[in-house]
N, C-alpha and C positions, 0 to 999 in steps of 0.2 A: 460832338466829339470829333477830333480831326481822323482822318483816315489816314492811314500809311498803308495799303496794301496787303500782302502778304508778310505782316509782321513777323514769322517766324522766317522769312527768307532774309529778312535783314538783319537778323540775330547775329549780334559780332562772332567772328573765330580767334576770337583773342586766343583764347589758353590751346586750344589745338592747332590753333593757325602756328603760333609758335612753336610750338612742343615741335610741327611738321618741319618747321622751318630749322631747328634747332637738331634733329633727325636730317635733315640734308645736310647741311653743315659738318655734322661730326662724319656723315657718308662719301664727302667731298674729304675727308680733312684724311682718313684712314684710307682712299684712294691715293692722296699723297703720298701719306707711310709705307703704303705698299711698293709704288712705282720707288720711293727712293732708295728703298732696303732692296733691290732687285738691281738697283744703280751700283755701277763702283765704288763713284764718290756719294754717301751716303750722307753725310752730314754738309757737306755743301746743295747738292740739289731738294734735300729736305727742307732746306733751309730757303733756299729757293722758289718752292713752291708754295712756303707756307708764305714766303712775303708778295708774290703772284696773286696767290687766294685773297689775301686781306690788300690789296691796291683794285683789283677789282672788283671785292666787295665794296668795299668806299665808293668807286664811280659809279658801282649800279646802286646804290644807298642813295647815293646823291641826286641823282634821276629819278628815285622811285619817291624821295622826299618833293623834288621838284612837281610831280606827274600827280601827288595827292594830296597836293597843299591845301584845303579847301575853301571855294566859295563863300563870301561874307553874302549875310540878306542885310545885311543893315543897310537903310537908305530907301526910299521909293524909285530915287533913279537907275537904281540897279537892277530893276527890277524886281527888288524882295519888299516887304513886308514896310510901310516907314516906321517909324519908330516913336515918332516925333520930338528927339532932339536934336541941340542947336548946334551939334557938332557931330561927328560920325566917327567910327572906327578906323586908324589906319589902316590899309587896304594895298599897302605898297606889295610886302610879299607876293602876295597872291596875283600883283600885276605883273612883277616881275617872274612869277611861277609862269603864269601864263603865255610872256615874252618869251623866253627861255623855251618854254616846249616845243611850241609856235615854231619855233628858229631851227631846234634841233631836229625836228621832223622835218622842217620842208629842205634843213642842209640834207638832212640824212637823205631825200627820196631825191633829188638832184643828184646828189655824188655818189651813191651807192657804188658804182663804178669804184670809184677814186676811195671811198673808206674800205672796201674789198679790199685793194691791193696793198694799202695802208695795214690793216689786217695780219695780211699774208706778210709782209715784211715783218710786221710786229714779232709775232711766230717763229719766224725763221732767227732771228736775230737772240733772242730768249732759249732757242734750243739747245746752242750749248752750253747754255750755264743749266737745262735738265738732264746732261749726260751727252750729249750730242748721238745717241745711238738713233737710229730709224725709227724709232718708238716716240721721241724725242718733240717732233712737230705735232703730230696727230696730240699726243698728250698734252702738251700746251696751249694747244687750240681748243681742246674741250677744259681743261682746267679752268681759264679766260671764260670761256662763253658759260661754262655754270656756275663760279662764284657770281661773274658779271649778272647774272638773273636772277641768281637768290639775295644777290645784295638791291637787287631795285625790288625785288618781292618784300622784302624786311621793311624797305624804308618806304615802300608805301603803305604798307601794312601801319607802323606803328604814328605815320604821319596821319593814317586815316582814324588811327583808334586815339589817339592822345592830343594831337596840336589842336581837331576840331573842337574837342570838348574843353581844352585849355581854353581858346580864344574866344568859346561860347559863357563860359563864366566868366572869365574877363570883360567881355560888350554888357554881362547882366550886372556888373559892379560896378562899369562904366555912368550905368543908367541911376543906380543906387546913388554913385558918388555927387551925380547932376543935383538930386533930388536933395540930397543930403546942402549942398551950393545955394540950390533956390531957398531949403527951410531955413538956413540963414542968412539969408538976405530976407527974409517976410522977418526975421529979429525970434523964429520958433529956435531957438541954442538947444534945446535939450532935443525937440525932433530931426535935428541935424547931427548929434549926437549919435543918434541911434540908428540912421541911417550907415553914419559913416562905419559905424560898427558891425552893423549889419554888412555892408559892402565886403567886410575884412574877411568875417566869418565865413563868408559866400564863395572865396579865393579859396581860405585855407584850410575849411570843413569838411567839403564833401569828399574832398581823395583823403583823406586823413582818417575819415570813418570808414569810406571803401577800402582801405589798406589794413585797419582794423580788423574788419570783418572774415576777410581773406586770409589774415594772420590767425585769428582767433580757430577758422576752420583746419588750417591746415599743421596749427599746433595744437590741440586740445582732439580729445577721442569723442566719439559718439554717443551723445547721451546729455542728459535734464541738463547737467551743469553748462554743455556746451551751449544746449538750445538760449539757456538762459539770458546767458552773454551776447549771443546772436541779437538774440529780443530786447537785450539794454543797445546795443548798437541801431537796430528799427526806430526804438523809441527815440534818439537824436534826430532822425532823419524825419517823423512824425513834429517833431518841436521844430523844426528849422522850417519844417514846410506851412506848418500854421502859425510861423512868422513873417509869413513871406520870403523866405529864405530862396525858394525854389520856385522856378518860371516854367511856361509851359514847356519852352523851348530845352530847360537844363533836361526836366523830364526822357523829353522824344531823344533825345542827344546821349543818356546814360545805358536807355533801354538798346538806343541803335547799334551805338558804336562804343558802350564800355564793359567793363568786366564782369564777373559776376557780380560784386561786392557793388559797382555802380547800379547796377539792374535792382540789385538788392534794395537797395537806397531809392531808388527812385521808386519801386512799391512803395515803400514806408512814406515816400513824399506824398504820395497820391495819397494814402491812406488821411495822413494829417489836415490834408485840401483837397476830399473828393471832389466837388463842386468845380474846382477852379483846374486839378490838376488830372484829373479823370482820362484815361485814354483805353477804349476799350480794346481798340485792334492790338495796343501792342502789350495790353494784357491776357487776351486770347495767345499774342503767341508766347509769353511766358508760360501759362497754361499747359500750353504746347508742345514747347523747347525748352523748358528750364534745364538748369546747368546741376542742381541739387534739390533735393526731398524741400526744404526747406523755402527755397525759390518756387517751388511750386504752389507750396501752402500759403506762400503771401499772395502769389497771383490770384489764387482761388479767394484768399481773406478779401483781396479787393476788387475783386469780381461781384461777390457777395454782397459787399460795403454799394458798388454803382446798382446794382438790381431795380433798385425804387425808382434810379434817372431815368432808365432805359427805353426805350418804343420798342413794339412787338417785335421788330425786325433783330433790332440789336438783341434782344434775351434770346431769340432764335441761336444766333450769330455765338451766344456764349454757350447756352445749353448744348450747341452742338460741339465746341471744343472741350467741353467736359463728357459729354457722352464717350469722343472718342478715348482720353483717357482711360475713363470706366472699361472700356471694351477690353479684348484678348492683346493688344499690341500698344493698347496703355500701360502706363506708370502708377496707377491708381489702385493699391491691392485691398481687399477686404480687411476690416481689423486697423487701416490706420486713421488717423487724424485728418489729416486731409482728402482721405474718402467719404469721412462721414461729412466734410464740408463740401464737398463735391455733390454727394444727394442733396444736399440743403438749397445748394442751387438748383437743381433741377426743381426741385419740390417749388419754392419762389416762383421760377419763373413757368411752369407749369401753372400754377397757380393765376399766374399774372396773364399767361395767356388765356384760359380761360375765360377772365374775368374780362381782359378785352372785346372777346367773341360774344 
């Protein structure tokens, strides 16, 4: 089973990374309406500000996409993983990501000087279209420099949560569409078929059911019929993955950097292809850090489900992130469903230690 570390440290902050980001934004935007209703000309310098705000969020969006375009492992001369095919992924962005940084950083630490006073001109020249009062520069110099950072915060944020997993299902269709090439060139028509169907399903599946899921929870109330729904959504994610649907790599890639509704799904993967799709570190930290009742209960479901793989070490390693649920500063109360599958685990691999010893 691959290690990732502190699995719970690398648990995406999609929904409150934003919610935070989406809370500065409206605290920037009502700092606007404030300073402009306190202006004479009200409806010019409001106006003003707000197109200030959105030109510097753009260029800090565009920096912050730049700064977290991420790394491809495709290829063995890249250092990552080979793959062993006959072609490889374009890879230009990311060269160009990394040109780009490269350039702006070392212009940035050479002129610092000279972009200061660039700057200070910037500022000056903009203040009277904020009123021209003495309030005027200071307030534009801070409006600038905090949209400017929450727009590189945004656009690395969603460049880190979305394009990696985009471009990671993409290289795994890539691989499918090969396969799909070679079975018919061997004259296999119908295992190329299915390949290529496969490939399609693989693009258009997984955010479709993670958007599902997401939707399902946040429109319907609490209760059997939601769970239910929930559970026909798993079960797709359980079929795709014991069709090969799902790679190790989609797996670590869902649990690291996507939503719930990915996290979600990629349980359900694992469940479908214990054997193949099993990851215990970053089921421990679903275990852990789940996002809902329900996320929890699958981590545990497939916690349960790896028991029988595990070595002393590893049932250690899980018994001990279910004890600490179980405890006073757990999520694990008496009376529910996933409490009694949390003793089950203990019981298992107590069992299991034992019978090592």
């Amino acid at each position: 089973m691959a290690a990732s570390g502190d699995a719970k440290s690398k648990r995406p902050f999609d929904g409150r990374a934003s919610l935070l980001i989406g809370l500065l934004a409206a605290a920037g935007m009502t700092a606007i309406a404030i300073y402009a209703v306190a202006a004479r000309d009200t409806a010019p310098v409001l106006a003003t500000g707000l197109m200030l705000a959105g030109a510097a969020t753009v260029v800090g969006g565009l920096l912050g996409f730049l700064f977290g375009v991420p790394r491809s492992t495709a290829g063995a001369d890249g250092g990552g993983v080979a793959t062993g095919r006959r072609y490889r992924a374009n890879t230009n962005l990311e060269q160009i990501s990394d040109w780009l940084t490269k350039i702006l950083v070392g212009v940035g630490l050479v002129q610092i000087g000279e972009l200061s006073r660039l700057g200070g001109s910037l500022v000056d020249s903009i203040a009277p279209a904020l009123g021209g009062t003495a309030a005027s520069v200071p307030f534009g110099a801070a409006l600038l420099c905090y949209f400017a950072i929450l727009g590189f915060l945004a656009g690395w944020l969603l460049t880190q949560l979305y394009l990696g997993r985009a471009l990671s299902s993409a290289d795994e269709a890539l691989d499918l569409l090969q396969a799909a090439d070679e079975a018919q060139f061997r004259g296999a028509e119908t295992e190329a078929a299915e390949l290529r169907k496969e490939a399609i399903h693989l693009l258009a599946s997984t955010a479709e059911s993670a958007s599902s899921y997401e939707s399902i929870r946040r429109r319907m109330p609490s209760g059997r019929e939601r769970t239910d729904k929930l559970e026909q959504v798993m079960s797709t994610a359980r079929r795709a993955a014991a069709a090969g649907g799902w790679s190790v790599e989609n797996v670590r890639a869902a649990i690291d950097t996507g939503s719930e509704g990915d996290r979600v799904l990629a349980l359900g993967a694992m469940q479908g292809d214990i054997a193949r799709l099993a990851d215990l570190d970053r089921v421990v930290g679903v275990i852990g850090g789940s996002g809902s009742p329900f996320e929890q209960f699958h981590g545990l479901l497939t916690g349960m489900m790896m028991v029988s793989t595990l070595d002393p070490g590893q049932r250690r390693s899980l018994a001990e992130a279910v004890e600490v649920q179980l405890g006073p500063n757990g999520y694990l109360k008496p009376g529910r469903e996933r409490t009694l599958m949390a003793r089950r685990i203990l019981d298992v691999t107590r069992a299991g230690s034992t019978g090592d010893s």
